[in-house]
N, C-alpha and C positions, 0 to 999 in steps of 0.2 A: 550508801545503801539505797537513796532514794533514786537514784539510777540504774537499779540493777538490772532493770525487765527492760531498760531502752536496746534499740539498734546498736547502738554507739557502743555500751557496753558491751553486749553479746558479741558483737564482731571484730571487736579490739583483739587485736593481735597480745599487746601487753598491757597491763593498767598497774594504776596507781591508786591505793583506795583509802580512805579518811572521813573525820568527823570533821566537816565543815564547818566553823563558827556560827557562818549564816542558819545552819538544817541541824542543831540538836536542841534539846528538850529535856527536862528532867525524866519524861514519860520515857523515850527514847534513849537516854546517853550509855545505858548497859547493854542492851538490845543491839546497838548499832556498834560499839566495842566489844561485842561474842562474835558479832554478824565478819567485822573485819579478821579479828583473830581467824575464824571458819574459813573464811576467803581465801585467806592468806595462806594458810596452811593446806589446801585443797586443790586452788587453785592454782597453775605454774604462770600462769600470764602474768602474775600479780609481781612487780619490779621492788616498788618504795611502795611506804605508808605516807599518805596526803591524798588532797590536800588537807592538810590540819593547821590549826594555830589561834593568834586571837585578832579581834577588830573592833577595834573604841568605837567604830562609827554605826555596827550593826546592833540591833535590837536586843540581841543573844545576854543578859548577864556575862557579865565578865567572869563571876565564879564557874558559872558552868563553861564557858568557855576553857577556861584554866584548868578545869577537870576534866573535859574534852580531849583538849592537847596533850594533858600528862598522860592518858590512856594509849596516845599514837604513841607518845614515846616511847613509853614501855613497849608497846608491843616494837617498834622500831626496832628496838634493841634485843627485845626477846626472841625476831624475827629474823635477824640480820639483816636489814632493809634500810634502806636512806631514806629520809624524810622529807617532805616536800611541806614548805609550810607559807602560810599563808600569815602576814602578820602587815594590819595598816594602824599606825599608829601607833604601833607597841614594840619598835626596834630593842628601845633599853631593858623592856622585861624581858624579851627571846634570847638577848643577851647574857642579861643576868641567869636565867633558868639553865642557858647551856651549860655557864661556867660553873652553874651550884651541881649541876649532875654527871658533866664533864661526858657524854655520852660518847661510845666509840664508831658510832653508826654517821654518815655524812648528816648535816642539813644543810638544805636548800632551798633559799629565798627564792619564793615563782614570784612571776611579773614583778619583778625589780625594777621600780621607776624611779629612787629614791637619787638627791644630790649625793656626789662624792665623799664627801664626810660621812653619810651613812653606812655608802659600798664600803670604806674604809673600815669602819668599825664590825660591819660582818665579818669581811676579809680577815681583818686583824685577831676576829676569835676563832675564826675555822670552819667560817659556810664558805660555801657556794653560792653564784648567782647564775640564777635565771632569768634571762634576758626577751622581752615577747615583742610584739609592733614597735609597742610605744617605749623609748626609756631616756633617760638623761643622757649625754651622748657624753658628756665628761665622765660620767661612773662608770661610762660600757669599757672607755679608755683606759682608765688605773685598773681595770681589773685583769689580776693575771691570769693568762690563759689556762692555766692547772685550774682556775675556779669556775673557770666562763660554760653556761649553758644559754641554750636558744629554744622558745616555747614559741608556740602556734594559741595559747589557750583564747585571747579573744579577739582574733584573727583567723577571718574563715579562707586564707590560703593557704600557701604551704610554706613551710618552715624554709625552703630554698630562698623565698622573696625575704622573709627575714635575714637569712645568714651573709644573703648577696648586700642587704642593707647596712650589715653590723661590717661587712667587709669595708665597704664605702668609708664607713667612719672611722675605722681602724687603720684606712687605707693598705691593709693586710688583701694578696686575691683572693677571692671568695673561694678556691678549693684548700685555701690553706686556713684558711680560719673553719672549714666547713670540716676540717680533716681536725684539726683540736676540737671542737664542739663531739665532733664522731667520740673521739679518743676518752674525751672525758666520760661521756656517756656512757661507751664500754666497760671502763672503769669502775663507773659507782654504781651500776644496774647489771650488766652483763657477765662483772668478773666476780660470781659466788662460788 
């Protein structure tokens, strides 16, 4: 919400909109969950809900956090919308939460930096990963391509120099990893 009036937003072809860990407030956390719900249903650019989720390491209460994200998710699913979630340091909760609510809407872990054992354990519950500049080059490997996304978020080129990078390490050519990336895409955003 707190980017609505930017460039970025207004000229975005599609977006993705959420209660960021780091930017809610008690004053805010209702305000900013009507603001999305409005968005979403008003708006057709609007793909997934996120980024949303939680982070041990920012300022935010963990409670309001956790009552943040439960609000994306509902709407996620009230929505038909895939999730985009932000989560540092709280794998085994995002986990736990999935399996206690069993949601039919995708999630997907953005900037996935995490060792293989982590990928492993999203993998094995039913996200997706989101892969950006930076990631662990063993996790980018075990993950199957039915899971695999590529993000530009804090990376000011273009998604090409990433996908040509993820190519390198996969040693897959970059228009066939660029063609699953596409695919998946279409997929969880495209096909409503």
């Amino acid at each position: 919400m707190k980017d609505k009036d930017t460039v970025d937003f207004i000229s975005a072809i599609h977006i993705s909109i959420g209660i960021h860990p780091w930017y809610v407030t008690t004053d805010d956390i209702e305000e900013q969950t009507e603001w999305i719900k409005q968005t979403a249903i008003n708006d057709k650019r609007v793909i997934a809900i996120g980024e949303c989720g939680t982070d041990k390491l920012c300022n935010t209460d963990m409670n309001l956090q956790y009552e943040a994200f439960c609000n994306c998710i509902t709407l996620s699913e009230e929505l038909k919308l895939p999730l985009i979630i932000h989560s540092v340091k709280t794998s085994n909760e995002i986990i736990r939460l999935r399996k206690s609510i069993k949601p039919k809407q995708a999630w997907i872990i953005h900037g996935f930096r995490g060792k293989p054992e982590q990928a492993l354990q999203y993998i094995n519950n039913g996200l997706y990963l989101s892969f950006g500049k930076l990631y662990n080059t063993e996790s980018i490997k075990i993950t199957p391509h039915d899971r695999l996304l590529f993000e530009t978020d804090e990376h000011s080129g273009n998604i090409i120099e990433i996908i040509t990078n993820a190519a390198k390490t996969l040693d897959i050519p970059t228009d066939k990893i660029q063609n699953i990336a596409s695919e998946n895409a279409k997929r969880l955003f495209f096909n409503r």
